[in-house]
VOBA-1610 file (N, C-alpha, C; in pm, whole numbers, padded with zeros to 5 digits, always signed):
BEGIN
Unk+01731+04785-13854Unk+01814+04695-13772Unk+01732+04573-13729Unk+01822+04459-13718Unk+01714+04322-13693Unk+01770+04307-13596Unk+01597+04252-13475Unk+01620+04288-13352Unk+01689+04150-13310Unk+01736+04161-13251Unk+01858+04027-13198Unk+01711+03953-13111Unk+01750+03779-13091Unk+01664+03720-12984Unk+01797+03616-12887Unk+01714+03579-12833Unk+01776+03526-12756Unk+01888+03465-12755Unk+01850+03343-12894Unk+01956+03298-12947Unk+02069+03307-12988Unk+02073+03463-12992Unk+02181+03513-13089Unk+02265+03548-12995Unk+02240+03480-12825Unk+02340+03538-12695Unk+02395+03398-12691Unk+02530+03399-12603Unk+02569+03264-12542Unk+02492+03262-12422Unk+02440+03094-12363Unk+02389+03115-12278Unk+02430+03213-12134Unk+02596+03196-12125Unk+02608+03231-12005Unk+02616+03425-12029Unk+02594+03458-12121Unk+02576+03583-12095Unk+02472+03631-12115Unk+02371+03554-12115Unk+02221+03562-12076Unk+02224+03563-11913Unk+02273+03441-11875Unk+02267+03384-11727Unk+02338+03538-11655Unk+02441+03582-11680Unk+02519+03710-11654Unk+02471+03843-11664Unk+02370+03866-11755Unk+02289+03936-11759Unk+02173+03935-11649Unk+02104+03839-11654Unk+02000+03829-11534Unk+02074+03805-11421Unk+02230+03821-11380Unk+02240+03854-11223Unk+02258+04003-11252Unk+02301+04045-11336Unk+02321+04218-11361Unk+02219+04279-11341Unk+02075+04277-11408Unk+01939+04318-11374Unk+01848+04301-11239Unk+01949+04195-11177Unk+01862+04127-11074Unk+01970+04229-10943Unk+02085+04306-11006Unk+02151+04344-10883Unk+02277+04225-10804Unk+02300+04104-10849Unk+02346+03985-10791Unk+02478+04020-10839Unk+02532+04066-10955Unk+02674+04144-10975Unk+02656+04295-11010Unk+02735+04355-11009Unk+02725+04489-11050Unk+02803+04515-11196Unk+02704+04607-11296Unk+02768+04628-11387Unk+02922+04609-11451Unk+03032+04669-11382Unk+03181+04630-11378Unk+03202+04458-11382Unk+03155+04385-11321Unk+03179+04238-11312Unk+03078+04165-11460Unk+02955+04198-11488Unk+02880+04191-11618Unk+02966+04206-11704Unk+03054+04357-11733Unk+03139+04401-11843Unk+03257+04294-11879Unk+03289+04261-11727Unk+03434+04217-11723Unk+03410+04041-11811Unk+03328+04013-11720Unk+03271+03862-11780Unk+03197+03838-11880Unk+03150+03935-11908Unk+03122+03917-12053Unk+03227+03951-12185Unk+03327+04018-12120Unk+03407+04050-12267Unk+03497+03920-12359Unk+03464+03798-12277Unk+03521+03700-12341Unk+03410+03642-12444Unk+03354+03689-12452Unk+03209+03650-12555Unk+03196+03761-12641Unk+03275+03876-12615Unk+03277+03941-12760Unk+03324+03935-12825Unk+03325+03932-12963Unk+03402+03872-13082Unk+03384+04019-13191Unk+03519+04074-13262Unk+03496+04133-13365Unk+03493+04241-13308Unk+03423+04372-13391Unk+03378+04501-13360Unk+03288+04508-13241Unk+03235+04379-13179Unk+03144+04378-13080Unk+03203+04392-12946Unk+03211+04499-12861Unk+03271+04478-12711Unk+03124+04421-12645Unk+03223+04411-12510Unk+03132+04381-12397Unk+02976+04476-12363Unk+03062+04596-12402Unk+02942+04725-12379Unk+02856+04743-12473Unk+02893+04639-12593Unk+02766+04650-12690Unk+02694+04500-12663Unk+02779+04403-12594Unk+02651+04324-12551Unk+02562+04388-12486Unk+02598+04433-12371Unk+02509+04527-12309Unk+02383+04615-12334Unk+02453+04666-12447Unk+02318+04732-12493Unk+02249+04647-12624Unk+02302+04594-12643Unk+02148+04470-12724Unk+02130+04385-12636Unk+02143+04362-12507Unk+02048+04292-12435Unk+01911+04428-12344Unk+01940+04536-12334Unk+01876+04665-12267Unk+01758+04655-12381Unk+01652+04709-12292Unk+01527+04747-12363Unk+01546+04862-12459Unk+01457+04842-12570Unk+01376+04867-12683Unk+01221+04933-12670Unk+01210+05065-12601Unk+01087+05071-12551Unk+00979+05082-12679Unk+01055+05154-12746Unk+00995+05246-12870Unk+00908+05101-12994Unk+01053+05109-12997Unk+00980+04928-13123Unk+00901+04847-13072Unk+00874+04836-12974Unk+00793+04683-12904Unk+00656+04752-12870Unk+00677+04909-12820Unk+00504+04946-12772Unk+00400+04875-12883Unk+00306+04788-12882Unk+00202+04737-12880Unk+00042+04841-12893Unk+00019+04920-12800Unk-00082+05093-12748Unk-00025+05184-12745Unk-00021+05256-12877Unk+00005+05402-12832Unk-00067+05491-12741Unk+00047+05587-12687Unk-00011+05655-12562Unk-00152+05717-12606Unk-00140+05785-12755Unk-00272+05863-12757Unk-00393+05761-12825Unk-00348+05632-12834Unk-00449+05519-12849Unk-00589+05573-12837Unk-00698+05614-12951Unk-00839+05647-12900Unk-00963+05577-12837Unk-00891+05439-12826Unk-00957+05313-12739Unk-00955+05324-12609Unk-00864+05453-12545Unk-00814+05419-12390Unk-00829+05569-12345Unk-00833+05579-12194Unk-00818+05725-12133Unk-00709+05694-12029Unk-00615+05758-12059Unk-00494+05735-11921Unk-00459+05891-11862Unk-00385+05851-11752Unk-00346+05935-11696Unk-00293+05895-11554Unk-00204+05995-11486Unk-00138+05964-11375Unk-00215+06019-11268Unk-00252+05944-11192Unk-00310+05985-11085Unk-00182+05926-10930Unk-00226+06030-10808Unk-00187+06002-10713Unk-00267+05995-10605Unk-00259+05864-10472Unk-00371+05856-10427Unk-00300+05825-10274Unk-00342+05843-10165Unk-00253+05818-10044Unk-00257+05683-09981Unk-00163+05666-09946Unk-00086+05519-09881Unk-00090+05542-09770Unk-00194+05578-09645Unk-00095+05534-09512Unk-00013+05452-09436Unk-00012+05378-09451Unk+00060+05267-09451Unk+00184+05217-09483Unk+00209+05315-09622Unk+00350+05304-09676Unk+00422+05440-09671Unk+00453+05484-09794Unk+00534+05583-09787Unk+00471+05740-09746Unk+00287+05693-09782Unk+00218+05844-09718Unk+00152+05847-09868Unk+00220+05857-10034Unk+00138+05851-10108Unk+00219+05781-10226Unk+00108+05703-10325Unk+00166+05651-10437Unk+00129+05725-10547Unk+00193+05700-10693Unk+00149+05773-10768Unk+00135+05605-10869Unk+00080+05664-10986Unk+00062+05521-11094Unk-00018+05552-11227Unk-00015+05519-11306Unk-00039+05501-11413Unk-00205+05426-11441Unk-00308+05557-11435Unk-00444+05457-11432Unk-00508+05445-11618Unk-00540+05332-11639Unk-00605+05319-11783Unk-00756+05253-11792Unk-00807+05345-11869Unk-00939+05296-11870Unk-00984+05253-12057Unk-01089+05193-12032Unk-01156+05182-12182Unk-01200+05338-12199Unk-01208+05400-12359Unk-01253+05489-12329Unk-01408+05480-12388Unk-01466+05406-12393Unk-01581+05382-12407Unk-01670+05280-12335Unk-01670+05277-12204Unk-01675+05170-12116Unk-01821+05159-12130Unk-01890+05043-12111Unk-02073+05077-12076Unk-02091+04964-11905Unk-02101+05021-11811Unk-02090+04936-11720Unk-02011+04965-11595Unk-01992+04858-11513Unk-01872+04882-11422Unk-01786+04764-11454Unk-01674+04830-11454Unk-01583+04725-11490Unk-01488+04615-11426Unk-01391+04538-11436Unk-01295+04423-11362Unk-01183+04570-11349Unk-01147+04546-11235Unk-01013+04601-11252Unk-00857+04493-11231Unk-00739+04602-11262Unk-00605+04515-11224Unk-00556+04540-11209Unk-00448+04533-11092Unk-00307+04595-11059Unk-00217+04540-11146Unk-00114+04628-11230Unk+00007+04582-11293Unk+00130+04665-11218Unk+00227+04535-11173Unk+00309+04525-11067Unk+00447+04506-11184Unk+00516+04617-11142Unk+00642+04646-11283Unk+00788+04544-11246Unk+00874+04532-11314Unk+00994+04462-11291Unk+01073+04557-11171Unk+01193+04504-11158Unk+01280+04593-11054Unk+01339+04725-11099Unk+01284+04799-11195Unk+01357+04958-11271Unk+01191+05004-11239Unk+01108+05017-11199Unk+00980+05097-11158Unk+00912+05107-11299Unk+00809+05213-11299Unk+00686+05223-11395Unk+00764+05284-11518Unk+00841+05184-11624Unk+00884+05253-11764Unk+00781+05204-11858Unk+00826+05267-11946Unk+00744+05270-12037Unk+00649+05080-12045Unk+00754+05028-12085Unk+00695+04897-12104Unk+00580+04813-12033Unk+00620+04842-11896Unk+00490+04870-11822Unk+00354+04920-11812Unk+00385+05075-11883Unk+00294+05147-11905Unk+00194+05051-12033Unk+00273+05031-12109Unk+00213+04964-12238Unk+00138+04832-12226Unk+00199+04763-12110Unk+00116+04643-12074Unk-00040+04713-11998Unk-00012+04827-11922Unk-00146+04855-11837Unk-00272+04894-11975Unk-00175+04957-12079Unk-00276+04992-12225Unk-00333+04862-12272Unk-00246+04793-12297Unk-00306+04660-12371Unk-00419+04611-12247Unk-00443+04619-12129Unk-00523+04580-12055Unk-00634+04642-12103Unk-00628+04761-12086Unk-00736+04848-12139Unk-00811+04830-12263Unk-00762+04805-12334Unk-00824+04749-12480Unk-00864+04632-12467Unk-00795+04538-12394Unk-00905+04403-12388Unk-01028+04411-12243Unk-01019+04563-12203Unk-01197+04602-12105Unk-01150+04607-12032Unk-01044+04571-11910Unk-01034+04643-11773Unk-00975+04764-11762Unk-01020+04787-11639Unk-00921+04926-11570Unk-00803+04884-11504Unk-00705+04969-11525Unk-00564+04910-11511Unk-00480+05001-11427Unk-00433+04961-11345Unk-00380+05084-11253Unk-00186+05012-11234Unk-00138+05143-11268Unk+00061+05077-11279Unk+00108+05172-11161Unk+00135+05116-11031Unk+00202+05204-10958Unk+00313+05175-10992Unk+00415+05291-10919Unk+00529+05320-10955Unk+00615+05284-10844Unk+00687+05224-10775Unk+00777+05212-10689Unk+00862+05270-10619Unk+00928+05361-10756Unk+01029+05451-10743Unk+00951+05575-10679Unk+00836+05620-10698Unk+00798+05709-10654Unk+00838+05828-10516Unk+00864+05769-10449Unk+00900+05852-10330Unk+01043+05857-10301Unk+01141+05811-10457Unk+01258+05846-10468Unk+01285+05900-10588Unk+01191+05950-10621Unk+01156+06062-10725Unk+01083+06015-10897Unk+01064+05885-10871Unk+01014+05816-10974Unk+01080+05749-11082Unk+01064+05694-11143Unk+01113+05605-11284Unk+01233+05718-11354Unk+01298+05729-11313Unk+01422+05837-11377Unk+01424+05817-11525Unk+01416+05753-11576Unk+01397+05746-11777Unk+01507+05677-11779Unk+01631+05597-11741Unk+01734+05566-11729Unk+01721+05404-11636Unk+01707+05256-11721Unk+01709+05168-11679Unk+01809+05125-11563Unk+01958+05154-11631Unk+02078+05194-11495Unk+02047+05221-11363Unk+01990+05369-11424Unk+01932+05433-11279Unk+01863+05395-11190Unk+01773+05330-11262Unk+01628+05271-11184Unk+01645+05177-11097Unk+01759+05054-11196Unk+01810+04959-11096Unk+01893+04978-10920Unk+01959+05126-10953Unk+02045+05135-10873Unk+01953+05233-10786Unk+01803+05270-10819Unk+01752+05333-10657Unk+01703+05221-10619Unk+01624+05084-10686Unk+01543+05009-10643Unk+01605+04960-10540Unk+01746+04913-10494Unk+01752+04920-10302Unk+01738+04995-10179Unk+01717+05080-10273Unk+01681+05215-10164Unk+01559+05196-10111Unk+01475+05140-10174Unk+01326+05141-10101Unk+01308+05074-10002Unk+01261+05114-09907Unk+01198+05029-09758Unk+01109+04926-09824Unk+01123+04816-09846Unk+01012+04695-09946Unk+00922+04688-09821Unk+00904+04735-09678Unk+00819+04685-09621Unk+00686+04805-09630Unk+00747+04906-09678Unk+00676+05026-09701Unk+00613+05044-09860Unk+00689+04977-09937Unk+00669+04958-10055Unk+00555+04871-10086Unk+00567+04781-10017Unk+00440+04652-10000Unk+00329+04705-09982Unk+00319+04774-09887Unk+00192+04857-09772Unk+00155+04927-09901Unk+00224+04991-09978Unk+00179+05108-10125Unk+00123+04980-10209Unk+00164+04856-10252Unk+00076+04742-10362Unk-00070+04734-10290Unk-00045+04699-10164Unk-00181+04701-10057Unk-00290+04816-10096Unk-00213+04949-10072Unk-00343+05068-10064Unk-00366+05070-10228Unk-00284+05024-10290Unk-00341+05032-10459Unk-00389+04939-10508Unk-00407+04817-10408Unk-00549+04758-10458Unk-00648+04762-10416Unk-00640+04846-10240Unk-00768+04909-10199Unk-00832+05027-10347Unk-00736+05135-10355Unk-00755+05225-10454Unk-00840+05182-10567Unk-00862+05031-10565Unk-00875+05017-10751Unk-01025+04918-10709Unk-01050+04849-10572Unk-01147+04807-10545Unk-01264+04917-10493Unk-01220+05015-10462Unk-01302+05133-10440Unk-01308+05246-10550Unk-01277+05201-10637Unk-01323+05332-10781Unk-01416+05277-10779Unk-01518+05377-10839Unk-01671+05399-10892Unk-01676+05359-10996Unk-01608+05322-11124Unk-01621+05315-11221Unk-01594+05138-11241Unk-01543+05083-11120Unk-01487+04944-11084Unk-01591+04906-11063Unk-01601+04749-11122Unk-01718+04652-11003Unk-01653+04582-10903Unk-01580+04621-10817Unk-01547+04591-10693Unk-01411+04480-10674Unk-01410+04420-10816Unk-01379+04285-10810Unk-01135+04333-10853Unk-01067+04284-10837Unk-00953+04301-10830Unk-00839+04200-10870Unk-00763+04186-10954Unk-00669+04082-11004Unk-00531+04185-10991Unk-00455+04114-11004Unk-00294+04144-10999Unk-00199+04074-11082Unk-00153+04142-11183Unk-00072+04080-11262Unk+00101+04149-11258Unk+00187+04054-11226Unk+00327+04139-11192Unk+00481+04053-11260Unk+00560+04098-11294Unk+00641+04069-11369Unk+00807+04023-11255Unk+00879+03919-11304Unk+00940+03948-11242Unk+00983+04006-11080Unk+00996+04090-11013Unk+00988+04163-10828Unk+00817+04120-10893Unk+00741+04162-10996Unk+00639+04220-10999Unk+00536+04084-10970Unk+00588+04016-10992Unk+00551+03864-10995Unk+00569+03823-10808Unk+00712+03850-10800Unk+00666+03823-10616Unk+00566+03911-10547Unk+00548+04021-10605Unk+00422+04072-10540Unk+00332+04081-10537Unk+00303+03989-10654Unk+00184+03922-10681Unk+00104+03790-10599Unk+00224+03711-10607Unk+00218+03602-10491Unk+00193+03685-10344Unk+00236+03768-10266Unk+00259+03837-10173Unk+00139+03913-10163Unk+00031+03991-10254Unk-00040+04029-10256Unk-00152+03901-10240Unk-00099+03788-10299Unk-00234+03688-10252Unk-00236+03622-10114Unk-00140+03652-10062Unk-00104+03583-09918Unk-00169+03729-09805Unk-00185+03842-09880Unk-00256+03932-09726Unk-00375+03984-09805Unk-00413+03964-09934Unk-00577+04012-09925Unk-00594+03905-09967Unk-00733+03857-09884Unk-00820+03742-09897Unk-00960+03729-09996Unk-00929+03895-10022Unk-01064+03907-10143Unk-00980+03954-10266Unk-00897+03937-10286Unk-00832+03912-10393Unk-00884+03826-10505Unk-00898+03877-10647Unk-00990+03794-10703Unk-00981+03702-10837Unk-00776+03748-10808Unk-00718+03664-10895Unk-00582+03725-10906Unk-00459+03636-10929Unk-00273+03664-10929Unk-00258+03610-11036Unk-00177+03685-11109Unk-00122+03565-11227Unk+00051+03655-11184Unk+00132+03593-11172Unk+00235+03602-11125Unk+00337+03579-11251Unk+00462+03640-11288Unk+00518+03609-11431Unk+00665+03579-11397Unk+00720+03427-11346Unk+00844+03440-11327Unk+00937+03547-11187Unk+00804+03521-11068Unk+00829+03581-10980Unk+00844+03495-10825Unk+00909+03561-10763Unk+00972+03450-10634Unk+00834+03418-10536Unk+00887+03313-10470Unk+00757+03246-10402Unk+00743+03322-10288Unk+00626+03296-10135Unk+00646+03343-10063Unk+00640+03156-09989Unk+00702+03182-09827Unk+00739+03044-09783Unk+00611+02951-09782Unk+00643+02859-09710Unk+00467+02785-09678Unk+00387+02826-09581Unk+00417+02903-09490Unk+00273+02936-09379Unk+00252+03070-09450Unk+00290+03153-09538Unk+00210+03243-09621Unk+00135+03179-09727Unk+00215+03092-09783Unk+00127+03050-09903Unk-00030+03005-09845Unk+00020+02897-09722Unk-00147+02889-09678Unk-00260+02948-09706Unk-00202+03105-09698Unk-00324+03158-09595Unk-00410+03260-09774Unk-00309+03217-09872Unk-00379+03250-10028Unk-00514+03198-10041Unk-00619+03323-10061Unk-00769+03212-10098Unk-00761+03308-10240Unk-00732+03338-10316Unk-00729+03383-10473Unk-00664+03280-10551Unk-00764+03246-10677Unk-00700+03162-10753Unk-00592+03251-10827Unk-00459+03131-10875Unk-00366+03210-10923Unk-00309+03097-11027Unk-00249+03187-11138Unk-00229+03163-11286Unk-00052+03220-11255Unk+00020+03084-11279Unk+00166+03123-11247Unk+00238+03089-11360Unk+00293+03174-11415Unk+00396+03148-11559Unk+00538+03106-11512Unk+00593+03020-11549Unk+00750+03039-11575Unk+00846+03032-11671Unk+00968+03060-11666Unk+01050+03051-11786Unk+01129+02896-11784Unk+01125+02806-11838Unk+01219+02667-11831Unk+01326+02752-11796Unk+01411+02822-11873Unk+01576+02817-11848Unk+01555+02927-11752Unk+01493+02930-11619Unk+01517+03063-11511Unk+01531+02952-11387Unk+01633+02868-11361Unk+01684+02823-11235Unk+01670+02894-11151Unk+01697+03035-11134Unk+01699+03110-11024Unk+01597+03125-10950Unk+01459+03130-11033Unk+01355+03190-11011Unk+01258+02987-10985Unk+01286+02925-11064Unk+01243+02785-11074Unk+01291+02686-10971Unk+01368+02707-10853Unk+01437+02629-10776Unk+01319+02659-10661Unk+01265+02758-10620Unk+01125+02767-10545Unk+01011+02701-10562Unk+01013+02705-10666Unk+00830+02603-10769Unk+00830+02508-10600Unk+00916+02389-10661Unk+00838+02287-10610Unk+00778+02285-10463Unk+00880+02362-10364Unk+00818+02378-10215Unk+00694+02492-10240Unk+00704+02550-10323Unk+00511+02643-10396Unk+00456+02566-10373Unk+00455+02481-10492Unk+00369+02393-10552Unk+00285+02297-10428Unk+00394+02246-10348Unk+00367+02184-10255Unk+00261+02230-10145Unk+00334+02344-10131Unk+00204+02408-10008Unk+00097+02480-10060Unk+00089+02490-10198Unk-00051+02550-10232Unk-00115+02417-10262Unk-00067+02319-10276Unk-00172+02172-10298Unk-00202+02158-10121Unk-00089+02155-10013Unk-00138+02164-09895Unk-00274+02268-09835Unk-00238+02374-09935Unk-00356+02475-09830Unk-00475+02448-09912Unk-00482+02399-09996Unk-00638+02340-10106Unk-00646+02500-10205Unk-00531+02525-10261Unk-00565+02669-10320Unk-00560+02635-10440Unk-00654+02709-10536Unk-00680+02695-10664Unk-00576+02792-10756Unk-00468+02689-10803Unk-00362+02766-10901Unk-00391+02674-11059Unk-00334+02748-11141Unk-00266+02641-11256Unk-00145+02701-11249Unk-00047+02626-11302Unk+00114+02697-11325Unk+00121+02609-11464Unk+00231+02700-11530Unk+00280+02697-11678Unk+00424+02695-11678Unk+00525+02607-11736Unk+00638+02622-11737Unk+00672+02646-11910Unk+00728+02743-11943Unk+00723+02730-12111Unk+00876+02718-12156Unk+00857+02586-12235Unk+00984+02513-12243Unk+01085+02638-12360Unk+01245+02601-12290Unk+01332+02682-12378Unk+01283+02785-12358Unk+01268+02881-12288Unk+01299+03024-12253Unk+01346+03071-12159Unk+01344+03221-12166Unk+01433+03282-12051Unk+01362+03381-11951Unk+01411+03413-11838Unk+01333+03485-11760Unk+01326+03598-11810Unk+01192+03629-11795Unk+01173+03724-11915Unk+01150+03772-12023Unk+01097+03648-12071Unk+01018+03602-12171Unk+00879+03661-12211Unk+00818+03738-12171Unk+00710+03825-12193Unk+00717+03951-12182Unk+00846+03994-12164Unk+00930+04125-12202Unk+00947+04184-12310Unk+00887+04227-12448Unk+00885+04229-12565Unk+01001+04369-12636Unk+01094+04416-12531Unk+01131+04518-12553Unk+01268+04450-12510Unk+01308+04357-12502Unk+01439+04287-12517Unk+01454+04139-12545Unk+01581+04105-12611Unk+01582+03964-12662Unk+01562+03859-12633Unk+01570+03865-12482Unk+01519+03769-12420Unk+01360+03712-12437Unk+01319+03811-12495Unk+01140+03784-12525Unk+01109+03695-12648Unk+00982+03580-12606Unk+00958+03520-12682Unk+00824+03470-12751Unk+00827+03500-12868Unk+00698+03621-12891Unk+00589+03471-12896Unk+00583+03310-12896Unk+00478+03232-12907Unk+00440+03204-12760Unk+00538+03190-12676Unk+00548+03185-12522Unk+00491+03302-12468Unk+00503+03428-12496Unk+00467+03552-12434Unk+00325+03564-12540Unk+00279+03514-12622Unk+00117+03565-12659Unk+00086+03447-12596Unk+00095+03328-12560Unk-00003+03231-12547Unk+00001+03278-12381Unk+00147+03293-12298Unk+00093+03364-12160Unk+00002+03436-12151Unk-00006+03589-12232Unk-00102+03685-12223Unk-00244+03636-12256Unk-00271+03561-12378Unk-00394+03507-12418Unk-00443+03410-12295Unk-00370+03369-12189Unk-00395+03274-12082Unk-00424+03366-11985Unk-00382+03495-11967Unk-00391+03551-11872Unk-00538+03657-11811Unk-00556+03668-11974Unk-00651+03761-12008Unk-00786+03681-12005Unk-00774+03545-12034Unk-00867+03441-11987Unk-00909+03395-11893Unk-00781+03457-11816Unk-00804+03399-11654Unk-00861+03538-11604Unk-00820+03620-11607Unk-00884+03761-11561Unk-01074+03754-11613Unk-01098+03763-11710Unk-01209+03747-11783Unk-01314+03615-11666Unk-01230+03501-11642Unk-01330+03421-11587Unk-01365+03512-11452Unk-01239+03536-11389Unk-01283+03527-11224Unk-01313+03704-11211Unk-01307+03795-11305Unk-01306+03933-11258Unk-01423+03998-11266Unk-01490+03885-11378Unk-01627+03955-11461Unk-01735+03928-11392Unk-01834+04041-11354Unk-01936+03963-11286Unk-02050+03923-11381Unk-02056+03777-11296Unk-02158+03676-11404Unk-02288+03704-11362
//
């Protein structure tokens, strides 16, 4: 089967789609408004599912990859829910202490795709730690649907406090050289920004198409940060400029990237929306930026 891209959607049921994922309509209103864009043997419910992830075809690291050592560890949060659980990846041949990184998942918690980004970390030398969100509502259910529909359930102020103790967690491994970056997608992307606004030894954000925080947080960011966006994500792009503004006000060291003609979600490789010259030259940018500020010189 040839995997559909972007193109092969009308825009507005792209645009209809990302309020569906984002929670802004609910499935029933997606179906309903999209069925005027199906044509032929195609309903609405099969747009649906060729826009849904592809976990299987797109993994990049296999789990039993002999480059990597993973496993789920759980480590306690006081602060948040009491404990997180996450997805830790290491080189499996490390010589040294290494950079570590938080990878901060979209709004469906730690699926697979996630998991696969914390692998690919691992193979290019850091330690990679994927908490899970869903966790203390029983975790990533295997069911994208699902996932969407606990992710309001979570207390986000408790949820936050859990990104917090899991980058304490990852600056205090033994096997870490102390040093800490955050890379987050989407929600994963505002908590990336959000994570640079309350740790101050933060030692690098690259944020992917994720919401801003206002201007007296942005201030108080001393981590340089590497910010991607999608051109066609209005939703997410109508924030930039009051960003932009107060991180040139607080003297904070960012670059930002806007990559023309794409969609939010563009470094998503497990649905059509992904765009595979935009999403390697992000990652190859990202992994560059991690590499300068994580490594000790």
């Amino acid at each position: 089967m040839v995997r559909k891209t972007a193109s092969d959607f009308d825009p507005e049921v792209l645009r209809l789609f990302d309020k569906y994922v984002h929670g802004i309509i609910p499935r029933r209103e997606f179906l309903k408004s999209a069925a005027k864009f199906a044509v032929g043997a195609l309903t609405a419910e099969g747009l649906l599912d060729a826009l849904n992830p592809r976990f299987a075809e797109a993994q990049q690291v296999p789990v039993i990859d002999a480059r990597i050592s993973a496993t789920y560890v759980e480590t306690p949060s006081p602060d948040g829910y009491g404990k997180l659980r996450g997805y830790l990846v290491k080189p499996a041949k490390a010589q040294g202490k290494l950079p570590t990184v938080l990878v901060v998942h979209e709004n469906r918690g730690l699926n697979p795709h996630i998991e696969d980004i914390a692998r690919r970390l691992a193979i290019d030398g850091f330690i990679a730690f994927a908490p899970d969100a869903l966790f203390p509502l029983g975790g990533y259910p295997g069911d994208e649907d699902m996932a969407r529909e606990l992710f309001p359930k979570l207390d986000q102020t408790k949820t936050r406090a859990d990104f917090i103790a899991a980058a304490g967690f990852l600056k205090s491994l033994p096997e870490g050289n102390g040093k800490v970056g955050v890379v987050g997608f989407c929600y994963g992307g505002g908590i990336a920004n959000f994570l640079a606004t309350r740790l101050p030894d933060l030692g690098a954000a690259v944020p992917f198409y994720g919401n801003q925080p206002g201007e007296e947080e942005a201030a108080r960011i001393k981590a340089p940060l590497l910010i991607h966006y999608a051109e066609k994500d209005e939703r997410i792009n109508a924030g930039w400029p009051k960003y932009a503004a107060a991180l040139k006000a607080a003297g904070v060291k960012y670059e930002a990237y806007i990559y023309p003609g794409v969609q939010h979600g563009f470094n998503n490789d497990t649905t059509p929306r992904y765009d595979e010259a935009a999403a390697k030259l992000a990652w190859q940018r990202t992994v560059s930026f991690f590499n300068a500020r994580l490594r000790v010189q």
